[in-house]
MDAnalysis code that builds the backbone (N, CA, C; Angstrom):
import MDAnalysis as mda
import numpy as np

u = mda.Universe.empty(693, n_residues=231, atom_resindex=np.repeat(np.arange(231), 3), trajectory=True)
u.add_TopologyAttr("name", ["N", "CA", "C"] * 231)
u.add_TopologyAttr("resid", np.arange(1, 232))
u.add_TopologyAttr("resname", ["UNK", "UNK", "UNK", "UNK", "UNK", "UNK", "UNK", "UNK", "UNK", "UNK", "UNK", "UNK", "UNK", "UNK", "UNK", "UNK", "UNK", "UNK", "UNK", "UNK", "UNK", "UNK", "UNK", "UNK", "UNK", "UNK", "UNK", "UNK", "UNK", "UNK", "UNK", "UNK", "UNK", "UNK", "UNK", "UNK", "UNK", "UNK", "UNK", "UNK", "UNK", "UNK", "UNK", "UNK", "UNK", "UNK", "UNK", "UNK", "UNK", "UNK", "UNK", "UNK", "UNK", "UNK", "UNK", "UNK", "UNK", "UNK", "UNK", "UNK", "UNK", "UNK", "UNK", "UNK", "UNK", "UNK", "UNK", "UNK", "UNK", "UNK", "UNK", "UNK", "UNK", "UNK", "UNK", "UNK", "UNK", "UNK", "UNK", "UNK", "UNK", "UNK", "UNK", "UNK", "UNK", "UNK", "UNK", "UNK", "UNK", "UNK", "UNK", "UNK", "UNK", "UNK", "UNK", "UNK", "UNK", "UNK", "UNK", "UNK", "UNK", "UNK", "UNK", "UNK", "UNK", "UNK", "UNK", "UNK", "UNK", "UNK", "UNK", "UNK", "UNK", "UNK", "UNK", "UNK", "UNK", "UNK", "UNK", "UNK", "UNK", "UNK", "UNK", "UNK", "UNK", "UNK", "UNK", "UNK", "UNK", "UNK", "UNK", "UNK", "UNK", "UNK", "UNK", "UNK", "UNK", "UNK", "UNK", "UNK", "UNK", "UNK", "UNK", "UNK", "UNK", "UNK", "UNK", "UNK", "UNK", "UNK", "UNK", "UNK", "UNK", "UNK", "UNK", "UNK", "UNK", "UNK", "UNK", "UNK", "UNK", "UNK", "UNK", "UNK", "UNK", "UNK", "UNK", "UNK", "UNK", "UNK", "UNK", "UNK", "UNK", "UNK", "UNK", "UNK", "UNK", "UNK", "UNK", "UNK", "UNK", "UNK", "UNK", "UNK", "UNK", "UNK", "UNK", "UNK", "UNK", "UNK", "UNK", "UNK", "UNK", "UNK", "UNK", "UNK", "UNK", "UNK", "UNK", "UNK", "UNK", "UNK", "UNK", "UNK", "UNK", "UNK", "UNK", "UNK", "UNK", "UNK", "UNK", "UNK", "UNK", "UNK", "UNK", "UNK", "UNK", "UNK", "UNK", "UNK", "UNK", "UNK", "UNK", "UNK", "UNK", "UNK", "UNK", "UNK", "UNK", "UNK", "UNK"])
u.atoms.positions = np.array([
    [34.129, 141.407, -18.693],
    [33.997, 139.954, -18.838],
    [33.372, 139.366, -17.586],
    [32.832, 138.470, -17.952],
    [31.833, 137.747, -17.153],
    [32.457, 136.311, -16.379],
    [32.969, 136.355, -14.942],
    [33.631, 134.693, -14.927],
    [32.969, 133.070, -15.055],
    [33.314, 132.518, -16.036],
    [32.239, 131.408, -15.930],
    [31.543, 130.190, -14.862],
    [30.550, 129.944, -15.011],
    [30.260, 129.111, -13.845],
    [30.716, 127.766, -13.711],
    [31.522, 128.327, -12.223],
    [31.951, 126.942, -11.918],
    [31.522, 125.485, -11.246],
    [30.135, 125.584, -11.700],
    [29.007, 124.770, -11.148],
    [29.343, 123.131, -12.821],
    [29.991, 121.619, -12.944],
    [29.889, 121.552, -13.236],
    [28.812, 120.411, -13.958],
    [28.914, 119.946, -15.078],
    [27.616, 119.224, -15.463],
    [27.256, 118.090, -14.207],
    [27.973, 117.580, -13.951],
    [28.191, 116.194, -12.974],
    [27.392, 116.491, -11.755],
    [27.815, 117.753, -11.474],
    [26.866, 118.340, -10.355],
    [25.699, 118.893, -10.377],
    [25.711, 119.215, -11.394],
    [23.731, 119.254, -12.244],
    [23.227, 117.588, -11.652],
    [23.506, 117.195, -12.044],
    [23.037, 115.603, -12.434],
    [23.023, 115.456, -10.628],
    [24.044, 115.615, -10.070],
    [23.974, 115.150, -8.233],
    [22.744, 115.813, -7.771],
    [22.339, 117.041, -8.161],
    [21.449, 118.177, -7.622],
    [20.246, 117.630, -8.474],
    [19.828, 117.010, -9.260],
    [18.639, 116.817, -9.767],
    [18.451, 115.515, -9.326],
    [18.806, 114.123, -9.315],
    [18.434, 113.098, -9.083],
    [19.482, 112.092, -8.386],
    [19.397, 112.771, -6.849],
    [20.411, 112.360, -6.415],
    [20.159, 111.027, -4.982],
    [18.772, 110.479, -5.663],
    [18.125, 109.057, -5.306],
    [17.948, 107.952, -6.260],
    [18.189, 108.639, -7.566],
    [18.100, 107.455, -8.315],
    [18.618, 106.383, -8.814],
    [19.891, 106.202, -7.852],
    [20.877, 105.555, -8.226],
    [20.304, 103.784, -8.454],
    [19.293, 103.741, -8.029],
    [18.448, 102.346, -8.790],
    [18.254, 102.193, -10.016],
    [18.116, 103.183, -10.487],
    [17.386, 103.159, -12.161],
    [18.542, 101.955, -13.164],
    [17.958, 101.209, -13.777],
    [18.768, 100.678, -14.757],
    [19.341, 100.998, -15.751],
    [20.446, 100.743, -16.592],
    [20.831, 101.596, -17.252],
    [20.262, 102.232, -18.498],
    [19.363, 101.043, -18.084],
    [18.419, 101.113, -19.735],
    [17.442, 101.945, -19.585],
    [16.900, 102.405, -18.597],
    [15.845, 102.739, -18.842],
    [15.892, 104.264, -18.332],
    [15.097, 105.157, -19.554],
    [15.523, 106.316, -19.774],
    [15.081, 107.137, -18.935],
    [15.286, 108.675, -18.803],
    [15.504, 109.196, -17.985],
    [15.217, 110.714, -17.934],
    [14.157, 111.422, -17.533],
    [13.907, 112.740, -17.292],
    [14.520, 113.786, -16.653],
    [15.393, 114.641, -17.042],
    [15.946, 115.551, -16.220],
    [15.417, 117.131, -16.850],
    [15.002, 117.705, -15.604],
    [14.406, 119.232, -15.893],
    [15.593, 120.193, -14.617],
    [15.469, 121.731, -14.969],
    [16.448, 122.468, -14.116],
    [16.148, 123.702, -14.773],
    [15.805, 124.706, -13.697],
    [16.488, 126.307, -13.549],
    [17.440, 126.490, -13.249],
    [18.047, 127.630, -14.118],
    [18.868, 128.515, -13.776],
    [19.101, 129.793, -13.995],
    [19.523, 130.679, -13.181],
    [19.622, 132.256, -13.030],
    [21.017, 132.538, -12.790],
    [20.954, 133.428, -13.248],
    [22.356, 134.449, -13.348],
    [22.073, 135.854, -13.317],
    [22.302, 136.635, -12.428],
    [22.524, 138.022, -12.357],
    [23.853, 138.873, -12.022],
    [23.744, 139.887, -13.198],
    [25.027, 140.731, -13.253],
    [24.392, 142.253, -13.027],
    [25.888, 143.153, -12.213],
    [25.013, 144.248, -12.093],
    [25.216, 145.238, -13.679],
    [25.364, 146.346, -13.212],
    [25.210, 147.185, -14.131],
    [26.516, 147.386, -14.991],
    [27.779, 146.898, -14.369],
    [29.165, 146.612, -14.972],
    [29.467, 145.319, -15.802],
    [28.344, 144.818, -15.201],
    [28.407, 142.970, -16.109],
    [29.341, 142.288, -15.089],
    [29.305, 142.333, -13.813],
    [29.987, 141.578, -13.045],
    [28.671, 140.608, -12.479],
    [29.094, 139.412, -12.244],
    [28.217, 138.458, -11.860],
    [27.831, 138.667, -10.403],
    [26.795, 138.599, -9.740],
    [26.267, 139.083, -8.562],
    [25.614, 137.891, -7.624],
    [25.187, 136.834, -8.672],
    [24.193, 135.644, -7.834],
    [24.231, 135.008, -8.947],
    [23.993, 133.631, -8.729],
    [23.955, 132.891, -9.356],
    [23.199, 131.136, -8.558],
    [21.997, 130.755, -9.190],
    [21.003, 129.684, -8.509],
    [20.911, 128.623, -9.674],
    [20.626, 127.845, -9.273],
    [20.090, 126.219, -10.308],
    [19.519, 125.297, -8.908],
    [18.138, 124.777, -9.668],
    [17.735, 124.018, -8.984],
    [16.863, 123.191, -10.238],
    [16.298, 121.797, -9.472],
    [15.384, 121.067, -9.919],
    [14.508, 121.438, -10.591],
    [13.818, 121.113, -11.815],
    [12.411, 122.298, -12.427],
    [11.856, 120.947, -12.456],
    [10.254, 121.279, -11.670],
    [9.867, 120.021, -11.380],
    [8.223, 119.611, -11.870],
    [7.867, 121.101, -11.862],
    [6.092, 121.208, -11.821],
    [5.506, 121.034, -13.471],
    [5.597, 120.280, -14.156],
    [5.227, 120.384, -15.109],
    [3.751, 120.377, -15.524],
    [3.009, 121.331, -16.318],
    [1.383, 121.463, -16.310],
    [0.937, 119.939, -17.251],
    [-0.484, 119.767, -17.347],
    [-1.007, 119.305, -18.297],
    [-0.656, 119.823, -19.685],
    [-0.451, 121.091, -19.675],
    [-0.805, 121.645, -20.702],
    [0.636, 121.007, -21.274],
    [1.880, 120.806, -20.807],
    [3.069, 120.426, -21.485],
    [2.675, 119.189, -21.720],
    [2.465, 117.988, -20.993],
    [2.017, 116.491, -21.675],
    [1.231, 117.088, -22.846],
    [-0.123, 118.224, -22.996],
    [-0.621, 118.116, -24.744],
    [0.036, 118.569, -25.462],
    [1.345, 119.803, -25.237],
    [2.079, 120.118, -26.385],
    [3.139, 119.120, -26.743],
    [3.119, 118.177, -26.243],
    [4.254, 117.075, -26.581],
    [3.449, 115.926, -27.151],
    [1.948, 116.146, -27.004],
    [1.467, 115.063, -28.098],
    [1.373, 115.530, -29.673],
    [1.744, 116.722, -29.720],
    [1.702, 117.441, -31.068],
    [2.461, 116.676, -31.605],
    [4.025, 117.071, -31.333],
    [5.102, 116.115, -32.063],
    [4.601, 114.259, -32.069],
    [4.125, 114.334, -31.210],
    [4.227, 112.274, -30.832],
    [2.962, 111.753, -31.825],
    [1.739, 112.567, -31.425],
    [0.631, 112.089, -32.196],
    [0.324, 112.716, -33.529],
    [0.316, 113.769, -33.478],
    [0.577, 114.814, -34.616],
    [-1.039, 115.458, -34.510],
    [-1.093, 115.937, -35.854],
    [-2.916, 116.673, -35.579],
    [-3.269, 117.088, -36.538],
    [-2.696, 116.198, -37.839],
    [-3.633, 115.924, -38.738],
    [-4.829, 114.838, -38.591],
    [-5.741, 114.532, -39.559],
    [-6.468, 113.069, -39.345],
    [-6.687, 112.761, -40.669],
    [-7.475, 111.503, -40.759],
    [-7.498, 111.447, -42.107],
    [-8.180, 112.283, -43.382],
    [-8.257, 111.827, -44.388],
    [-8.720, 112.193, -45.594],
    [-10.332, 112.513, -45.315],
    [-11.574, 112.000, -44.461],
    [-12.108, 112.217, -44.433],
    [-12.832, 112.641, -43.003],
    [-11.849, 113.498, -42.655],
    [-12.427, 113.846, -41.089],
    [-11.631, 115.417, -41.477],
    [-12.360, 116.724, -40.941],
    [-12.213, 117.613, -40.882],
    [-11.649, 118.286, -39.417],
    [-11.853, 117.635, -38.518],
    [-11.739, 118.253, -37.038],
    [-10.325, 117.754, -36.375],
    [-10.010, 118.675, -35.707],
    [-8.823, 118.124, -34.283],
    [-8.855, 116.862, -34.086],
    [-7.416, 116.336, -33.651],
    [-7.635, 115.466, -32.347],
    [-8.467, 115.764, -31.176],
    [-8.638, 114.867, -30.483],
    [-9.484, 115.088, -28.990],
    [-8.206, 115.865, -28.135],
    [-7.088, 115.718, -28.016],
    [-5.849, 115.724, -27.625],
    [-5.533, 117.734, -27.351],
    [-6.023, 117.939, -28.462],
    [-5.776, 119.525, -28.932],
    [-7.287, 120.328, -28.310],
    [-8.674, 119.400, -28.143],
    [-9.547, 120.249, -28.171],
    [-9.855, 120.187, -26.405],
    [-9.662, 118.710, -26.305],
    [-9.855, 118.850, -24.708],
    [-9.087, 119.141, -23.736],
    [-7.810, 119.114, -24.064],
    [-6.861, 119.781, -23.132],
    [-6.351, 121.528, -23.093],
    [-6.003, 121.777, -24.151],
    [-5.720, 122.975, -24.940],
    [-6.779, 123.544, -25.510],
    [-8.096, 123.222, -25.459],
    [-9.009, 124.125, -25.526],
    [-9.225, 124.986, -27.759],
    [-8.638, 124.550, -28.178],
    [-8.324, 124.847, -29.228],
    [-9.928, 124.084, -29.982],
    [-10.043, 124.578, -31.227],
    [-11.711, 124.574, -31.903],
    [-10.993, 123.129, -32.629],
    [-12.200, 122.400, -32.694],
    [-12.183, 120.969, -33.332],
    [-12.773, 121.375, -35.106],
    [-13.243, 122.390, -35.496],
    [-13.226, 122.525, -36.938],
    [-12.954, 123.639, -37.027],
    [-12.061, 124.687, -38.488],
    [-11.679, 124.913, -38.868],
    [-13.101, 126.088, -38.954],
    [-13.893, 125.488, -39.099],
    [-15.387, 126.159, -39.618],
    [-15.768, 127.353, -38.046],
    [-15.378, 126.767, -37.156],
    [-16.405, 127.252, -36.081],
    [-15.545, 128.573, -35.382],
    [-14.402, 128.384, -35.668],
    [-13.409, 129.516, -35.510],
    [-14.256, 131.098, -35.681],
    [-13.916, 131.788, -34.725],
    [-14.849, 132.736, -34.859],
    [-16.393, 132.929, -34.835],
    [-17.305, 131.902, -34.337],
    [-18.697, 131.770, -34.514],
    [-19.069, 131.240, -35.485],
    [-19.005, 131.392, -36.669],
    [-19.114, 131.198, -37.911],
    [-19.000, 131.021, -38.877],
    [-20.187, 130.251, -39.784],
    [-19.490, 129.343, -40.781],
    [-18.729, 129.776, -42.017],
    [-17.639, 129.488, -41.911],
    [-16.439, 130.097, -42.761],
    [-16.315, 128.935, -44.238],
    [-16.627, 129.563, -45.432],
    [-17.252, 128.731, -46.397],
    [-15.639, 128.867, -47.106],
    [-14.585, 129.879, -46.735],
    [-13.488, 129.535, -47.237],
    [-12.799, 128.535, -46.698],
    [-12.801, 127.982, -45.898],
    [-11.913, 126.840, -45.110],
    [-11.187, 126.494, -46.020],
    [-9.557, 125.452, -45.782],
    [-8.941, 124.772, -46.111],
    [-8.131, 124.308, -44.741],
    [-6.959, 124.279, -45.334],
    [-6.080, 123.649, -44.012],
    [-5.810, 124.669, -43.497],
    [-5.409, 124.436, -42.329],
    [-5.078, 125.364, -41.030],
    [-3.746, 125.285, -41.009],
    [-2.478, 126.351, -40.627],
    [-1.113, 126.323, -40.058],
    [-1.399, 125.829, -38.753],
    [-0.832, 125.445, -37.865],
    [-0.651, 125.385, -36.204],
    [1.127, 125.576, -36.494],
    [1.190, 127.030, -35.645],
    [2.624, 127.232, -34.779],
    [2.548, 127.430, -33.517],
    [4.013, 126.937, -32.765],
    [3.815, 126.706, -31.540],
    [5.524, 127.573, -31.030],
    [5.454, 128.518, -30.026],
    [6.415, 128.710, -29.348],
    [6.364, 128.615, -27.641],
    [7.715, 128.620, -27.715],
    [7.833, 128.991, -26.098],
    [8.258, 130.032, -25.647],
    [8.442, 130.539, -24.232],
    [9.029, 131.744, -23.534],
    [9.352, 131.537, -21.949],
    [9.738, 132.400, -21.225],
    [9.372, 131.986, -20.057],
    [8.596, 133.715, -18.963],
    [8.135, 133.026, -17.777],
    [7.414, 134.655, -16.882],
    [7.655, 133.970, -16.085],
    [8.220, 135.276, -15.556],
    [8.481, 135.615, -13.788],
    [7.828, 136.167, -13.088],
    [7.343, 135.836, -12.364],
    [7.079, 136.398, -10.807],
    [7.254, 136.883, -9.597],
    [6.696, 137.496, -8.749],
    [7.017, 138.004, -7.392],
    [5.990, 137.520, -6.465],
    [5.154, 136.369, -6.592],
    [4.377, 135.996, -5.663],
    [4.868, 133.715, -5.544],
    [4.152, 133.780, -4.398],
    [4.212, 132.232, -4.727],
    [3.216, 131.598, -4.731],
    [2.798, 130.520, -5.115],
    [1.156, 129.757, -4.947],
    [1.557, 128.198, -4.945],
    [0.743, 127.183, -4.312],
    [0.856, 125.695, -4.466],
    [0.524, 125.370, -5.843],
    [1.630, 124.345, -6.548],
    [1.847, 123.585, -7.679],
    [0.368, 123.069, -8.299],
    [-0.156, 122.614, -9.205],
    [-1.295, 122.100, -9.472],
    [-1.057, 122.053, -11.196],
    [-1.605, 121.041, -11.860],
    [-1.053, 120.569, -13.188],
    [-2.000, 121.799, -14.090],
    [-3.060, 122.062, -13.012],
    [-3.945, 122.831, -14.069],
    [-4.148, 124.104, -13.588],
    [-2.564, 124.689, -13.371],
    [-2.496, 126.078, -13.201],
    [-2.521, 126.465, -14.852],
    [-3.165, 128.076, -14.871],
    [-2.791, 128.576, -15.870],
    [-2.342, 129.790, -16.167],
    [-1.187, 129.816, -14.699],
    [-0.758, 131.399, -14.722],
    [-0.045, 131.355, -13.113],
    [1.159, 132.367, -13.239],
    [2.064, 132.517, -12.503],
    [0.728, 132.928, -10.765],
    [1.553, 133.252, -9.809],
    [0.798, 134.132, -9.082],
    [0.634, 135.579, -8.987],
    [1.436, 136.254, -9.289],
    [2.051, 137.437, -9.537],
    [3.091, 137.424, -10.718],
    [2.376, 137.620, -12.066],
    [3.395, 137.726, -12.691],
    [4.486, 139.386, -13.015],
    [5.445, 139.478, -13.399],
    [5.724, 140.409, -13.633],
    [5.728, 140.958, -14.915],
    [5.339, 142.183, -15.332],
    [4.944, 142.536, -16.441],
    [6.395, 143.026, -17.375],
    [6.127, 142.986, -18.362],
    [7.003, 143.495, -19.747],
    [7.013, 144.873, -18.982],
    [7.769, 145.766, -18.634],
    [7.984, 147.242, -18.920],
    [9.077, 147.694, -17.862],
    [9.415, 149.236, -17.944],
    [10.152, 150.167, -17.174],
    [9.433, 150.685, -16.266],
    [7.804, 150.479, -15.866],
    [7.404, 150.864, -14.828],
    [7.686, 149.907, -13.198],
    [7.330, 150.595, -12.332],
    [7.348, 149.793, -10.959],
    [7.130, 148.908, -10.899],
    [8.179, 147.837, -10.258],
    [7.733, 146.303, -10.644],
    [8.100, 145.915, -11.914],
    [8.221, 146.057, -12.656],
    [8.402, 145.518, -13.861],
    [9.424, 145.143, -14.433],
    [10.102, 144.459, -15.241],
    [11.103, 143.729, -15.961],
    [10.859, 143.676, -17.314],
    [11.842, 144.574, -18.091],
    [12.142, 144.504, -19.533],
    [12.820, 143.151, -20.318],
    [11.600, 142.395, -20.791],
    [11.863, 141.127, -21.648],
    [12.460, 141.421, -22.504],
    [13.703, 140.702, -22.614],
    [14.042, 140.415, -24.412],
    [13.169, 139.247, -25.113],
    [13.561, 138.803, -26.044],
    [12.739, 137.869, -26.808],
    [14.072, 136.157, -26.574],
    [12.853, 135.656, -26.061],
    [12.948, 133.815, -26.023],
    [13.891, 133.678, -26.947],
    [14.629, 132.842, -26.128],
    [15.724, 131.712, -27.172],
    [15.441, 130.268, -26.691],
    [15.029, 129.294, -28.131],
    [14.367, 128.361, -27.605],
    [15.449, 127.172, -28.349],
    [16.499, 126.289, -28.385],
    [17.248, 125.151, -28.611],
    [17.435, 124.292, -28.489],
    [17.421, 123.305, -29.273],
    [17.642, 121.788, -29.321],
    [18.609, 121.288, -29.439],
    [19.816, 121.003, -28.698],
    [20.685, 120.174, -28.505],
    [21.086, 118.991, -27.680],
    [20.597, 118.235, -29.107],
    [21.285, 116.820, -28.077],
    [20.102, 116.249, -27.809],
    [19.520, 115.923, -27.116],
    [18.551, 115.304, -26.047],
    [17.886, 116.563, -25.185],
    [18.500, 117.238, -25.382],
    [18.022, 118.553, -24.464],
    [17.466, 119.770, -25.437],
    [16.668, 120.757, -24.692],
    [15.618, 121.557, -24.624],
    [15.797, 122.875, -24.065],
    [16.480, 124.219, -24.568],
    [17.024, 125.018, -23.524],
    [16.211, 126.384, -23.904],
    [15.645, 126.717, -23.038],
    [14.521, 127.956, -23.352],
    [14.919, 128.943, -22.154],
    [15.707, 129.947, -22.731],
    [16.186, 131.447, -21.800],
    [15.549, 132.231, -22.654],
    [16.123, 133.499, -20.874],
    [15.438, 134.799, -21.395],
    [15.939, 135.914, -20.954],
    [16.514, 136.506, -21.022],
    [17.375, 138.121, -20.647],
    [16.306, 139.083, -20.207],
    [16.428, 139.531, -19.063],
    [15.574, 140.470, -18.292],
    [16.300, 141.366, -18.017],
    [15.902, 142.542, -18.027],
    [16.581, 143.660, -17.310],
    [15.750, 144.812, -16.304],
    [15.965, 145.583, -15.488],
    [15.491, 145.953, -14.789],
    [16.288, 147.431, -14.936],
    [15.141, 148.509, -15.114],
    [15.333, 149.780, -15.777],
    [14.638, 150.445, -14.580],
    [14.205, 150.015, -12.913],
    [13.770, 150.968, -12.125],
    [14.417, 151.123, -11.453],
    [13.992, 151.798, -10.319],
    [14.920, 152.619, -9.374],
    [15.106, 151.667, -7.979],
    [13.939, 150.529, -8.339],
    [14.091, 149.643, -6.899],
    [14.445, 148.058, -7.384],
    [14.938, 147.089, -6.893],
    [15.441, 146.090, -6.832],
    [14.290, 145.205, -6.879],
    [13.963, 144.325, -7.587],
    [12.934, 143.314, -8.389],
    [13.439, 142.219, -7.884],
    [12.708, 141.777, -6.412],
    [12.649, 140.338, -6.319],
    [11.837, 138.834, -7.348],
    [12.258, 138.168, -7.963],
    [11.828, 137.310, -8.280],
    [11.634, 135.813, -7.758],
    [10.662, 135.329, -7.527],
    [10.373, 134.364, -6.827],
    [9.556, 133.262, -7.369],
    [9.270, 132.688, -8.143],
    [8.141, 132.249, -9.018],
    [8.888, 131.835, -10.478],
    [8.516, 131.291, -11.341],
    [9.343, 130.875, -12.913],
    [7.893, 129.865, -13.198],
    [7.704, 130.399, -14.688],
    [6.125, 129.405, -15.653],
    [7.316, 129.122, -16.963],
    [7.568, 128.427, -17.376],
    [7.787, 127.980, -19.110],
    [5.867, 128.231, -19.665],
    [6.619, 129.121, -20.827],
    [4.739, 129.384, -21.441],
    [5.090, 129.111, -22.747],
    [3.971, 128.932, -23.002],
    [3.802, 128.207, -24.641],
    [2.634, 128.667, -25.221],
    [2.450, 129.014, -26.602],
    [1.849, 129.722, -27.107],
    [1.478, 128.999, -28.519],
    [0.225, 128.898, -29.003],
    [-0.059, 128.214, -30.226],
    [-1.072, 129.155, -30.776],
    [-0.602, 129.180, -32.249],
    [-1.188, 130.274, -33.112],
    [-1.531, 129.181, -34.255],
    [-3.503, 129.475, -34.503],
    [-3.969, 128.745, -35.690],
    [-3.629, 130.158, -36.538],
    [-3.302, 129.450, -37.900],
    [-3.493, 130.503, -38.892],
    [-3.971, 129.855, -40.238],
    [-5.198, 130.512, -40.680],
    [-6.476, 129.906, -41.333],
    [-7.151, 131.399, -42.031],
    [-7.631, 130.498, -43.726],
    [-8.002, 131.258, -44.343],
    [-9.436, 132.176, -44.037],
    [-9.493, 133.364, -43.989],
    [-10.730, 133.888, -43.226],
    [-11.767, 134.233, -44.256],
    [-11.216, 134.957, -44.931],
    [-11.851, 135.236, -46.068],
    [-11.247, 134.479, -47.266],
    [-12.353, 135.147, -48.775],
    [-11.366, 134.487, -50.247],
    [-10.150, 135.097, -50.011],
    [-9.642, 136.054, -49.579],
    [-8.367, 136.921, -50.165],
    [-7.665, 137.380, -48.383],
    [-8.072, 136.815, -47.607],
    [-7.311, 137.450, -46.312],
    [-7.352, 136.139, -45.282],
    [-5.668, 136.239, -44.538],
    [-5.717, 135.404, -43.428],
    [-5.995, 136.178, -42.120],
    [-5.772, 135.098, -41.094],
    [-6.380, 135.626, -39.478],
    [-5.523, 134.679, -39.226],
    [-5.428, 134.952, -37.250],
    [-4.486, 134.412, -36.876],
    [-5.569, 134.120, -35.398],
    [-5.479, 133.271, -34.558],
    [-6.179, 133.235, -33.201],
    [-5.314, 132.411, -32.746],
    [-4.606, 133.219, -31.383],
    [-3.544, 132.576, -30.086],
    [-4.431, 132.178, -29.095],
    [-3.575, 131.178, -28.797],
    [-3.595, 130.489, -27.175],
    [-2.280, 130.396, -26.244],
    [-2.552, 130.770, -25.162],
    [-1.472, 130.973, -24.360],
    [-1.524, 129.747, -23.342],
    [-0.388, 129.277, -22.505],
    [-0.590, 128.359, -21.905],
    [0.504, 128.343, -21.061],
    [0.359, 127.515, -19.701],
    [1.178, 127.583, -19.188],
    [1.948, 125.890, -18.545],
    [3.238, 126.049, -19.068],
    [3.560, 124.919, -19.301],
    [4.043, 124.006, -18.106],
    [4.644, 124.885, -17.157],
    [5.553, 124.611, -15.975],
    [5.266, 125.490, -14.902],
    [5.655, 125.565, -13.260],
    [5.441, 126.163, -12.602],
    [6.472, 125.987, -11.132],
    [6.744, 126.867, -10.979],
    [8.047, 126.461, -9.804],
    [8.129, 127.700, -9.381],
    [7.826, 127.488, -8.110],
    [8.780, 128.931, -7.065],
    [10.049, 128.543, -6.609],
    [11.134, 129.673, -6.655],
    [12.343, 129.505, -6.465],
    [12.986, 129.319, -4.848],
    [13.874, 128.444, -4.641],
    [14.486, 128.125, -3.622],
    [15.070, 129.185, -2.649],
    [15.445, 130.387, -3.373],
    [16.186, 131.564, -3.539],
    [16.011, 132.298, -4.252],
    [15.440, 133.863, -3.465],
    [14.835, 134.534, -4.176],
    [15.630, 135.203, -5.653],
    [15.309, 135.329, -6.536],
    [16.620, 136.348, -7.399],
    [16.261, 137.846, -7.549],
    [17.384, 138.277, -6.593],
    [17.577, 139.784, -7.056],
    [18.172, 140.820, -7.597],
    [17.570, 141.554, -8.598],
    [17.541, 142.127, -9.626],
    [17.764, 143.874, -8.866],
    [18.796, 144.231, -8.809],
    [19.002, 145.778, -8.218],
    [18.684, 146.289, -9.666],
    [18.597, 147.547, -9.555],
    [18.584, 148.755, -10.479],
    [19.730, 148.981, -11.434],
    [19.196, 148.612, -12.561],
    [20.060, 149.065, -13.471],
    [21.110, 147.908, -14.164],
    [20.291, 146.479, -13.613],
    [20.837, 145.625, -13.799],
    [20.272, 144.515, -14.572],
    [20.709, 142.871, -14.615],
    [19.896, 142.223, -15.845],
    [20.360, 141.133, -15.425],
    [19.255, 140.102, -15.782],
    [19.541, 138.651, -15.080],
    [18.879, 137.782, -16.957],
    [19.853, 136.677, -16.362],
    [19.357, 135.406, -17.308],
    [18.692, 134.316, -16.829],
    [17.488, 133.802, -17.420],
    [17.133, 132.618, -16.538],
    [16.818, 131.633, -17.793],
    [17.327, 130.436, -17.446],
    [17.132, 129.374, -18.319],
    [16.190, 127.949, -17.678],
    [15.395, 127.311, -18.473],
    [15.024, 125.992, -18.448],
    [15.329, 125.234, -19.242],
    [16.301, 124.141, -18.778],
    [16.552, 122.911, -19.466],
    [15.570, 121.333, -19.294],
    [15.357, 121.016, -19.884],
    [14.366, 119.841, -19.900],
    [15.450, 119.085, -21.242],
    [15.529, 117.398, -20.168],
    [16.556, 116.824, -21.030],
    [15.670, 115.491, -21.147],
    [16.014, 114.423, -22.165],
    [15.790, 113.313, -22.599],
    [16.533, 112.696, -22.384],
    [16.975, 111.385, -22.114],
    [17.645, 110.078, -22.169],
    [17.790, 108.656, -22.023],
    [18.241, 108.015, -22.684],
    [17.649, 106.586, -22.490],
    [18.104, 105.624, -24.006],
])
């Protein structure tokens, strides 16, 4: 068994915005935060960090105009928003996908997930990063960290996107660095009788850590981003 953290909400809130005691009551309110947890190889807790998550890309203001603006258009317009093509880089017709003119067209799916990547390097913040500095790769080789798969939740006003890492080498995996990534998949008719799929990857957030997290051998860490709403 694992002992729980005795870090509590109240003190989230002191550690994230602990100047804003101006704000009115009315008027709403952004709160973002990492957090890590590492246990060793017994499942005993070893370290444990939370701080401010602060760097948010461009690329997160366009995936949040998805929901707000949406990205259909009307009845007689075939193409993107400007929203989807100039920020996110994504094709404004349906047709041009792939070079060429695709005489099956209809409507397009757009799905969108999240995840998060870690790193071992650090670099200065900039909205139009599009990638960690050193990221660390999916695997059991040197350096590397075995991803599980994203858990992404909506509760409440809040936004909670973790990820279970484990570390299967023989040396201890500093992490220093954290991206929230986001990923949008068109899926569109290619042919009469077959679909296709074309991803975009993106990077949503960017923060090097206060404190490095380390990951010994044979062991496994959790790291979460919360991004909250209120008002």
């Amino acid at each position: 068994m694992v002992a729980p953290d005795a870090v509590s909400e109240e003190d989230i809130d002191k550690l994230i915005i602990p100047d804003y005691q101006s704000l009115q009551d009315d008027e709403p309110t952004f709160k973002a935060y990492i957090e890590a947890t590492v246990y060793d190889k017994e499942g005993h807790l070893i370290q444990h960090h939370r701080q401010p998550m602060r760097s948010l890309t461009q690329y997160f203001l366009a995936f949040m105009s998805i929901p707000i603006q949406g990205t259909s258009q009307n009845a007689g317009a075939n193409y993107a928003p400007g929203i989807l093509t100039s920020v996110l880089g994504l094709p404004s017709m349906i047709t041009t996908i792939g070079g060429f003119q695709n005489s099956y067209y209809g409507t397009a799916n757009i799905t969108w997930s999240w995840s998060i990547q870690l790193g071992s390097g650090t670099q200065a913040f900039s909205p139009s990063l599009t990638s960690l500095a050193e990221p660390i790769a999916n695997g059991s080789g040197a350096g590397q960290l075995v991803y599980g798969y994203a858990s992404v939740t909506y509760v409440g006003t809040s936004i909670y996107t973790s990820i279970t890492v484990s570390n299967d080498t023989s040396d201890t995996i500093n992490v220093t660095e954290i991206g929230l990534t986001g990923t949008i998949d068109i899926i569109y008719l290619a042919t009469a009788s077959s679909y296709a799929i074309n991803s975009y990857n993106f990077l949503l957030s960017y923060d090097t850590l206060s404190t490095a997290i380390s990951i010994p051998p044979n062991s496994l860490a959790t790291f979460q981003v919360t991004i909250s709403f209120s008002g």
